[in-house]
C-alpha positions in Angstrom: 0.5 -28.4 24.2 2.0 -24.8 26.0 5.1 -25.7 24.2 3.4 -26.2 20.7 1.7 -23.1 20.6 5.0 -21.3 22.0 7.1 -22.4 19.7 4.2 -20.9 17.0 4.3 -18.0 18.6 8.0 -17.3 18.5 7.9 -18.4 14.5 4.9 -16.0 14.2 7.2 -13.1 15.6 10.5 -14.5 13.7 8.5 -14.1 10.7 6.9 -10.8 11.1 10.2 -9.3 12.1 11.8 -10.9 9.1 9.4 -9.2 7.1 9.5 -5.8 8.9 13.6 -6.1 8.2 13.3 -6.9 4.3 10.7 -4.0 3.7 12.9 -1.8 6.0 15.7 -2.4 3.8 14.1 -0.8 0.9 15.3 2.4 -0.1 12.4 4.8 -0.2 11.3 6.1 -3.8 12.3 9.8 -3.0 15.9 8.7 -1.4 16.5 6.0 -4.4 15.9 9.1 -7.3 18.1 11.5 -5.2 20.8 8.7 -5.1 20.5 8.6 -9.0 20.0 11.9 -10.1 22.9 13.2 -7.6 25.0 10.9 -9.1 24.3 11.8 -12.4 24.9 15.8 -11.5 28.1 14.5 -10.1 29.1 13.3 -13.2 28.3 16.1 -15.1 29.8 18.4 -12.4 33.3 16.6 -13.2 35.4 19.0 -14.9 37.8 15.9 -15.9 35.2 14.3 -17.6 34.2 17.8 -19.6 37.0 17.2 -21.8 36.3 16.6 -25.5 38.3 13.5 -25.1 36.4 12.0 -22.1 32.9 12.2 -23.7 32.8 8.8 -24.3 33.7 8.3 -20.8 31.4 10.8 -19.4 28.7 9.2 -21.9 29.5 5.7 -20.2 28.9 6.5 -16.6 25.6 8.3 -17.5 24.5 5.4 -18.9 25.3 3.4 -16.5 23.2 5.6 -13.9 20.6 5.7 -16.3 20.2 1.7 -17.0 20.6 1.1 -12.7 17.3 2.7 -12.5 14.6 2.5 -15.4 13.0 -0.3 -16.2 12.9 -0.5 -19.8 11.0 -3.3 -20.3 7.8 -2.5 -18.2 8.2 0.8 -20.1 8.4 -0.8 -23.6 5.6 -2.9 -22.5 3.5 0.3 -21.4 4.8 2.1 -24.8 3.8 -0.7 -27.4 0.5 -1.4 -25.3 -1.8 -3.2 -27.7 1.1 -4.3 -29.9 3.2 -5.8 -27.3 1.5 -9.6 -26.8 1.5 -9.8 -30.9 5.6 -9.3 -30.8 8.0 -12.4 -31.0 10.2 -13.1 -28.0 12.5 -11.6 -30.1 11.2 -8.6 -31.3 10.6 -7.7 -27.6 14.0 -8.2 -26.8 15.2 -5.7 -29.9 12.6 -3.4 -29.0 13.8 -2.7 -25.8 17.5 -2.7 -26.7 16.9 -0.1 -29.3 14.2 2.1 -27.3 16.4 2.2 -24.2 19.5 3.2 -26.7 17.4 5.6 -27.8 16.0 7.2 -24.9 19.0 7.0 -23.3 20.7 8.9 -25.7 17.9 11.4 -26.3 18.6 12.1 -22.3 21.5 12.4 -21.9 22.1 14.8 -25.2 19.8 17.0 -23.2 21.1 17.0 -20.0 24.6 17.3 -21.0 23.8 21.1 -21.6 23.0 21.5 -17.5 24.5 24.5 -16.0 24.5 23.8 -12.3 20.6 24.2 -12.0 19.5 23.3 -8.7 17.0 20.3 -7.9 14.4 20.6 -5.1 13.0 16.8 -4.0 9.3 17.9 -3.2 7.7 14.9 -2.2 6.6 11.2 -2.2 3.3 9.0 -2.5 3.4 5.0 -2.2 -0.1 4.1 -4.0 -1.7 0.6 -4.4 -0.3 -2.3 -2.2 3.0 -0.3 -1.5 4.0 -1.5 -4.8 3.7 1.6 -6.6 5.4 5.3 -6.1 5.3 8.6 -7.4 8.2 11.1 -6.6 8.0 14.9 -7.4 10.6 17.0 -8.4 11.3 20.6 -9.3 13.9 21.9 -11.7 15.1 25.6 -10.8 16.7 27.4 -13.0 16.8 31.4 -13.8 13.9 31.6 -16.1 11.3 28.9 -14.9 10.8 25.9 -12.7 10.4 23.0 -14.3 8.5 20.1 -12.5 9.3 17.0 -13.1 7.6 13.5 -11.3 8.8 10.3 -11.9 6.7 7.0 -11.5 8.7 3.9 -9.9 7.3 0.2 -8.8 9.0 -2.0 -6.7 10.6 -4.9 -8.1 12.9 -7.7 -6.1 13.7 -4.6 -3.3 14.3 -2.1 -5.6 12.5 1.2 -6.9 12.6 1.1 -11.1 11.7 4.1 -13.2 8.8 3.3 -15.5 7.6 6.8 -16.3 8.6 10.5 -16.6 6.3 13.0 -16.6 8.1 16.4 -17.6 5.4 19.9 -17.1 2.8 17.4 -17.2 3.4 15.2 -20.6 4.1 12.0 -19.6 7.3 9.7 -21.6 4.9 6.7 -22.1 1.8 8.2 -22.8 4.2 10.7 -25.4 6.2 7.1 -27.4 2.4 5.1 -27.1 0.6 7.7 -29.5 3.6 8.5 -31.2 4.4 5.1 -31.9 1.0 3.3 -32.5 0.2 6.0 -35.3 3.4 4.7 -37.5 1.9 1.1 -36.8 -1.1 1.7 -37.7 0.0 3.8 -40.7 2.7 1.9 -41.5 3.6 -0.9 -39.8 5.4 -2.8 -37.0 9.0 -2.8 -38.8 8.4 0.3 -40.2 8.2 1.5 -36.6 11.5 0.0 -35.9 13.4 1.1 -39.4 12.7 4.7 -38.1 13.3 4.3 -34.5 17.1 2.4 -36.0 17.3 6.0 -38.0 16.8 8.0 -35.0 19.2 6.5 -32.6 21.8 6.8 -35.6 21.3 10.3 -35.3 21.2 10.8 -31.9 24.3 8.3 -31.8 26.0 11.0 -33.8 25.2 14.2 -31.5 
């Protein structure tokens, strides 16, 4: 009987320590955006890659970056709201290949034009069942500070990006009213013909 109930209590410790190890091995929200957006700076701080003839390449790697940490299918989810459960399996599937084209090509035409500004990690909050994080940030540059907070959950050990909030306007909110007007108005492909038109022409910044 003292051997039964020792043997439990070693499992009971194996299995709390196992658990303690797994969440320890998480990269905390604050130190998994740092990873990315330092990387990103790194990239654009690469004098090599500032050539006319490596924008492609340049372009690559920043998409790379970009698509190793936001989730763009909780986002398209979050972004179509309402509309989401009425979509095929496949009109999900092209919806999120052409809205993270998109976005991803909106981004990094804007962030291209950086000029060394620095970036100042503020802070962290873990919400719900640790499942959830927030992680603020703060643009300097000469003539303001921009904040910017970005809104992560935890999937398989990771931190993804499902939200930006940029001085207070969030991405999703921003694409859901944005794009539930022309669905409404319009309609479903109608939203997708124009959202085709504007990655062409951010395709051909």
């Amino acid at each position: 009987m003292k051997t039964g109930r020792i043997i439990s209590f070693i499992l009971i410790i194996l299995c709390s320590i196992s658990v303690l190890s797994t969440k320890a091995a998480v990269i905390a929200p604050k130190e998994s955006i740092k990873s990315t957006v330092d990387s990103v700076l790194e990239v654009l701080r690469d004098k090599g890659l500032s050539l006319p003839d490596k924008k492609a390449e340049r372009r690559g790697r920043l998409r790379t970056l970009i698509k190793d940490r936001f989730d763009f299918s909780d986002m398209s989810m979050r972004i179509l709201a309402r509309h989401w459960k009425a979509r095929t399996p496949e009109e999900t599937k092209e919806f999120v290949a052409i809205f993270s084209d998109l976005l991803i090509g909106s981004y990094i035409s804007k962030i291209e034009a950086y000029t060394d500004e620095k970036v100042i990690y503020n802070k962290e909050v873990i919400k719900g069942e640790g499942n959830y994080g927030a992680v603020s940030t703060t643009i300097v540059t000469k003539k303001a500070d921009i904040p910017i907070d970005y809104k992560l959950i935890l999937k398989d050990g990771k931190w993804w990006v499902y939200d930006v909030v940029i001085e207070g306007v969030s991405f999703i909110s921003t694409y859901r009213s944005q794009y539930d007007d022309i669905i409404v108005k319009e309609s479903y492909a109608g939203l997708i013909q124009k959202m085709k038109q504007k990655l062409d022409e951010v395709n051909a910044m």
